[in-house]
N, C-alpha and C positions, 0 to 999 in steps of 0.2 A: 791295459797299459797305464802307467801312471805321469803323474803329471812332468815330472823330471823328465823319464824316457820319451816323452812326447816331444820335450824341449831338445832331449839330443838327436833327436826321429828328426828336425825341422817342421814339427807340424803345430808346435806353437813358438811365439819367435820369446828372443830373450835380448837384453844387454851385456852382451858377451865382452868380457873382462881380457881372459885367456883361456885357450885351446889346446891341445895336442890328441894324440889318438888317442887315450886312457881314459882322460880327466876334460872337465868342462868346469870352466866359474865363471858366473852373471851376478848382477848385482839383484839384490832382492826387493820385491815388489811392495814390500812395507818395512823401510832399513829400521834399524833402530841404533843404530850412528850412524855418523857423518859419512861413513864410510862401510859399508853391508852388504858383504860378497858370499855368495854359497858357491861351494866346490864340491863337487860331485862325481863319482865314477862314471863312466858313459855305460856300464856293464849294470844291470839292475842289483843291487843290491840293497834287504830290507831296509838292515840299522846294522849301527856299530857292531851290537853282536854276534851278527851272522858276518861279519867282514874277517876275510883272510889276513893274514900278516905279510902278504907279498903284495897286497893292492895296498896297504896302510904305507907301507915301506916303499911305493910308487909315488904312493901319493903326498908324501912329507915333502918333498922336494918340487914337488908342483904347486904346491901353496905359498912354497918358500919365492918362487917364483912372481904368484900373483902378490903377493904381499910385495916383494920389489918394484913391480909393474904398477903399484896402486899410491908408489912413496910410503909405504907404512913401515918398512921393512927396517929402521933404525928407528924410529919415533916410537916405535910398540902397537901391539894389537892384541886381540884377544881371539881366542877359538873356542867355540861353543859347539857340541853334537850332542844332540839329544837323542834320547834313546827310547823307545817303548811311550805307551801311553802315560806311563804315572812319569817319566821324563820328559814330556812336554812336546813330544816329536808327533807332528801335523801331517806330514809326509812319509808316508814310507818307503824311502828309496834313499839310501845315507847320504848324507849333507854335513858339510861342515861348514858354519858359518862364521866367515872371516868381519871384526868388527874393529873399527877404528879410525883416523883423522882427527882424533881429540882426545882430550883426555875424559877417559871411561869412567862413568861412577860403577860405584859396586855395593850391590843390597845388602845391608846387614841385618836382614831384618829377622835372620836365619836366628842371628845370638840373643836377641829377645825373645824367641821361640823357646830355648834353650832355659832361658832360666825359669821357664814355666812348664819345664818337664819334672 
């Protein structure tokens, strides 16, 4: 069982954001903003690839929620899911990690890569 399921299991605790039967988000245990909430299916699911189109299309409107619930939801946020190993994804159980309460920098460090291809 993996660590998510553990957390919707009640067998490790969390700082629970918002709930309902589908979906679960807490805030994360090393944020990287001011504000750093992961959203989660309570159903194990690997990563974004293996996810249906009817839990994604659940689950829009549950985030849309916690994002209200958190005041980000006019100020702006950002949604980050990583995907697979070369995607950076630590957990395998899909997450989507909501980020915000300030304003977000953003790496460019991509377009300097670029001009040395």
């Amino acid at each position: 069982m993996c660590v998510f399921c553990k957390i919707v299991a009640g067998e490790i605790p969390c700082n629970k954001v918002h709930e309902n039967e589908e979906f679960l988000a807490f805030h994360d245990l090393y944020p990287k903003a001011p504000i750093h909430v992961l959203a989660i299916p309570k159903k194990h699911v690997c990563c974004f690839q293996e996810v249906d189109g009817e839990t994604m299309a659940k689950m829009t409107p549950f985030i849309q929620e916690v994002t209200r619930k958190l005041g980000i939801d006019e100020t702006g946020y950002r949604l980050i899911v990583n995907n697979g190993e070369d995607g950076g994804q630590e957990i395998h159980h899909l997450h989507v990690h909501i980020l915000g309460g300030g304003k977000l920098r953003w790496d460019h460090q991509h377009e300097d890569a670029r001009k040395n291809l």
